[in-house]
C-alpha positions as CSV (number, residue, x, y, z in Angstrom):
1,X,-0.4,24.0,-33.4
2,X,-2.7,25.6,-30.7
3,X,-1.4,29.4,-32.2
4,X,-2.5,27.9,-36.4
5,X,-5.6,26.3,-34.8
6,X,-7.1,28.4,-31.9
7,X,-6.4,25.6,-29.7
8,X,-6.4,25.6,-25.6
9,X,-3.3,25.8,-23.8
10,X,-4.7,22.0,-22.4
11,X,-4.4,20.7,-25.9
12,X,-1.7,18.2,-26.2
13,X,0.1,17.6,-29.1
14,X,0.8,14.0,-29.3
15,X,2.7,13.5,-33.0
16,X,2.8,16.1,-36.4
17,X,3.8,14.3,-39.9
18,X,4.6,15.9,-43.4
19,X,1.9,15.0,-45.5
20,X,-0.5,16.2,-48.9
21,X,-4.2,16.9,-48.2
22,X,-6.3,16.3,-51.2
23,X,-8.9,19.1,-52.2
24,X,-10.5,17.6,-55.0
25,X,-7.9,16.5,-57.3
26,X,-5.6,18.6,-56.5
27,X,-2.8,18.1,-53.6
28,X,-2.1,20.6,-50.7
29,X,1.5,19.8,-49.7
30,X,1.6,20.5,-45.8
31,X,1.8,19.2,-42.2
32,X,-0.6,16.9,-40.3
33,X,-1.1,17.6,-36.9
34,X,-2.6,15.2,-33.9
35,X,-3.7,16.1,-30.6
36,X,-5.4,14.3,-27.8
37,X,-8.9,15.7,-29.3
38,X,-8.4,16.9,-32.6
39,X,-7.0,15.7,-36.2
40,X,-5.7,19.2,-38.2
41,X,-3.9,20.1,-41.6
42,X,-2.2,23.1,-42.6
43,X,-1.1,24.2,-45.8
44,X,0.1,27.8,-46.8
45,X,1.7,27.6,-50.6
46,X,2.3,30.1,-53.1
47,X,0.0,32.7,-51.5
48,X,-3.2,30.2,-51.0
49,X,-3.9,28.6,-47.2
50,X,-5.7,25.4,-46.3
51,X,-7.1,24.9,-42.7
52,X,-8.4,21.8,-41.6
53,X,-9.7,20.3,-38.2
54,X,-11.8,17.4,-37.5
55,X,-12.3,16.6,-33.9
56,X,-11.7,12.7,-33.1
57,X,-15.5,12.6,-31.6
58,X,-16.8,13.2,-35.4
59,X,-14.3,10.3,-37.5
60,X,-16.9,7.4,-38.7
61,X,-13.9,5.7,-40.3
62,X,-10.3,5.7,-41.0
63,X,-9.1,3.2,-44.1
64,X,-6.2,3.0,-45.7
65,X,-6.4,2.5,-49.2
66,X,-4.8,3.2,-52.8
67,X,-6.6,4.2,-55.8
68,X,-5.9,5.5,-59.6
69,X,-6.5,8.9,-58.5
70,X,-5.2,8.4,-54.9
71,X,-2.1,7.2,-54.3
72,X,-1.4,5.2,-51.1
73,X,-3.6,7.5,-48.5
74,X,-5.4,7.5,-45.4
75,X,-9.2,8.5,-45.8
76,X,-11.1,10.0,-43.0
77,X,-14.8,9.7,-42.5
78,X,-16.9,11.9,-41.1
79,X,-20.4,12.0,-41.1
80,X,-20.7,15.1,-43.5
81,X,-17.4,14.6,-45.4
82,X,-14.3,12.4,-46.3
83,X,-10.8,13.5,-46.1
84,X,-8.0,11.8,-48.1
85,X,-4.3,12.2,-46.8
86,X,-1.6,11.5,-49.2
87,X,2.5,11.3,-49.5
88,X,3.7,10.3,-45.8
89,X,7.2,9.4,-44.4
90,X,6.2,6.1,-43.4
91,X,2.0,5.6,-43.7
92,X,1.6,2.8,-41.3
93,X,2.6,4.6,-38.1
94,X,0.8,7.2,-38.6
95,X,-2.2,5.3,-39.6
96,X,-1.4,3.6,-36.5
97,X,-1.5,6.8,-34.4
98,X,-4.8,8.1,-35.9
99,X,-7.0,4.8,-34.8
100,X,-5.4,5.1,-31.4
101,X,-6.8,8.2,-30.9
102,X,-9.9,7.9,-32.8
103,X,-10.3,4.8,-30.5
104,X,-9.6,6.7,-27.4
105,X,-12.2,9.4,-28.3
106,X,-14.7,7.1,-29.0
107,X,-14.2,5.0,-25.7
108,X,-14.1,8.6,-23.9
109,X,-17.7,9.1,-25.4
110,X,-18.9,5.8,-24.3
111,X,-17.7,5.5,-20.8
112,X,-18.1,9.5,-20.1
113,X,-14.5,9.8,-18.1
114,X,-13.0,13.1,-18.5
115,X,-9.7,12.0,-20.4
116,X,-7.8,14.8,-19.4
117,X,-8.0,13.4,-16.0
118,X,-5.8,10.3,-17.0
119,X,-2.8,10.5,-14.5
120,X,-0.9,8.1,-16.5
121,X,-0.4,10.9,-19.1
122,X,2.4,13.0,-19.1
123,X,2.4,16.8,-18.8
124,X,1.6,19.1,-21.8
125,X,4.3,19.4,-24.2
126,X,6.5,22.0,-24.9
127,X,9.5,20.3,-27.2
128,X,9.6,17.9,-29.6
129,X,10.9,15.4,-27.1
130,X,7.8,15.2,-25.1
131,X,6.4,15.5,-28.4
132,X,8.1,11.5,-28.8
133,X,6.9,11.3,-25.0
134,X,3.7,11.1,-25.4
135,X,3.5,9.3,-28.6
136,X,5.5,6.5,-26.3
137,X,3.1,7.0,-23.7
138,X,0.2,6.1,-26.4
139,X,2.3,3.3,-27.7
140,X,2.5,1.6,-24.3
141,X,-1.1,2.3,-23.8
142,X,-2.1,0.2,-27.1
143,X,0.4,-2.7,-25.3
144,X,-1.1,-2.8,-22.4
145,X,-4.6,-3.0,-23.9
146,X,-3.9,-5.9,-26.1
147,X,-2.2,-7.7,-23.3
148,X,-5.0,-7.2,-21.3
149,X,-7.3,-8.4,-24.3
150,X,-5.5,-11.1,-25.2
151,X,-5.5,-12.5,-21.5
152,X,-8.8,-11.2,-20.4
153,X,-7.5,-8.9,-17.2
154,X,-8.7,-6.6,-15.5
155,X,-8.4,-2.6,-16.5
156,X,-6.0,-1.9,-13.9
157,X,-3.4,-4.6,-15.6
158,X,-0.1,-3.0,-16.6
159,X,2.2,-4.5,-18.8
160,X,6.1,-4.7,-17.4
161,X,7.5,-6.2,-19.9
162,X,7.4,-9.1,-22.4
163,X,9.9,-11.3,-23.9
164,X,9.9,-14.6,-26.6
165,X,10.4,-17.9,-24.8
166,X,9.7,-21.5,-25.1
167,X,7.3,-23.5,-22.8
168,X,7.2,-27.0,-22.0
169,X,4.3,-28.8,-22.1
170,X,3.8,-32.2,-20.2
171,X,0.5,-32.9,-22.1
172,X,2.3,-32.4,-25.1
173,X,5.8,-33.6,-24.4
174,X,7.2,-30.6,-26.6
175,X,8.3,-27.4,-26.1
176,X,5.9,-24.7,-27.6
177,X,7.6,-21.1,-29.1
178,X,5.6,-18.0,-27.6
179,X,6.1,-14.9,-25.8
180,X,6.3,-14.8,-21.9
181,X,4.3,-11.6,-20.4
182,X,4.7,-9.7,-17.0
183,X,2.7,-7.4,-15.3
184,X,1.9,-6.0,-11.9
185,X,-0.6,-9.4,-10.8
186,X,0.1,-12.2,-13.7
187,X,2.8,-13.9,-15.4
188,X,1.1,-15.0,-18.9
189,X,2.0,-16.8,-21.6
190,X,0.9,-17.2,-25.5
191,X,2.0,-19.5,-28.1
192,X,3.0,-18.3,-31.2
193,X,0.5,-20.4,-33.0
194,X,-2.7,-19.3,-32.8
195,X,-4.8,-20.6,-29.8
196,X,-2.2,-23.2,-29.3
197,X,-1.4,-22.8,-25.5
198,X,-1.9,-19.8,-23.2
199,X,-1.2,-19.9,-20.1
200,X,-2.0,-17.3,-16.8
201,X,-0.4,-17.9,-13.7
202,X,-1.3,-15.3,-11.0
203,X,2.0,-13.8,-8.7
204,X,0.1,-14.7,-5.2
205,X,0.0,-18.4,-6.4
C-alpha cells in the first residue's frame, strides 16, 4: 500500500477488500485499501491503471445505496467529487470500517489530538495478522464508545466485557431481558427494550 501510494512508513494499514470502482459507467475491478488517514483504490487491467486516494479529512458523506445503474455500492462524498464502490465480499463490514474511520478523522480535526499518539493502538503492521489486529483494535474501539454513549461515562471508560442477562425488578415484580456491562469503574446494565430499565452501579459502592 504505502510502495502503490507514496505513503509514509507511519501509515497504518488497518483492512484492504476486493472491490469495483466505478469511472463513469464503466467498472474498474481492483482492491480497496484503508489506512488510519487515507481511503485508496488500485486497479491495473489489461494494460490501463486506476489510482485513487481520498484522505478521511476530505469525506462529506458515506451512503450505502443501490441504484439501476449501481448495484449495491458504497458512495463517497467529497466536497469536489463522489466516488461509487461496487461488488464487495460482504458490503456491511466494510461500510462499517469506512465510517469508523471517517468518524475518527473527523473527531481528530475537531479535538486537534495528534492520533498517531494514541497508545492504545498497536504497532504498524507488517503481515496480514496485524492487518486483523488492528481492524480488532478498531472494532473494540467502536464498543467501547457506544458503551460509553449509551451509559453516559467518562472517556477514560473501557469496556471488559459484556454478556446477556436477566434483571429483577422490585418495582416491577418481573425479571427484565438485557445485557449486563463491565468495565474498569461501572457495572451497567440495559434492557433489551428500548428505554426500559438501565441501570449503573459504580465498583467503589
Amino acid at each position: 500500500m504505502r510502495k502503490l501510494f507514496g505513503m509514509p512508513d507511519e501509515e497504518k494499514l488497518v483492512n484492504y477488500y476486493s472491490c469495483s470502482y466505478w469511472k463513469g459507467r464503466v467498472p474498474r475491478q481492483g482492491w480497496l485499501y484503508l489506512s488510519i488517514n487515507h481511503l485508496c483504490f488500485y486497479s491495473f487491467l489489461l494494460g490501463k491503471e486506476v489510482t485513487l486516494v481520498v484522505p478521511w479529512t476530505e469525506v462529506t458523506q458515506l451512503e450505502k445505496n443501490a441504484t439501476l445503474v449501481f448495484p449495491e455500492s458504497v458512495r463517497v462524498s467529497t466536497r469536489n467529487a463522489e466516488h461509487f464502490f461496487s461488488m464487495f465480499l460482504n458490503i456491511n463490514d466494510t461500510f462499517k470500517l469506512m465510517e469508523q474511520l471517517a468518524n475518527i478523522a473527523m473527531r481528530q480535526l475537531l479535538d486537534n489530538e495528534a492520533f498517531a499518539a494514541d497508545r492504545s493502538l498497536p504497532k504498524a503492521c507488517k503481515t496480514l495478522k496485524n492487518v486483523s489486529a488492528l481492524k480488532r483494535d478498531f472494532d473494540a474501539r467502536a464498543k467501547n464508545e457506544r458503551y460509553r454513549s449509551m451509559f453516559r461515562l467518562t472517556q477514560d471508560e473501557r469496556l471488559d466485557g459484556h454478556t446477556d442477562c436477566t434483571l429483577w425488578t422490585p418495582f416491577a415484580k418481573r425479571h427484565v431481558v438485557g445485557q449486563l456491562f463491565i468495565s474498569n469503574n461501572y457495572i451497567c446494565f440495559s434492557s433489551r427494550e428500548e428505554d426500559l430499565c438501565q441501570l449503573i452501579i459504580p465498583l467503589r459502592e
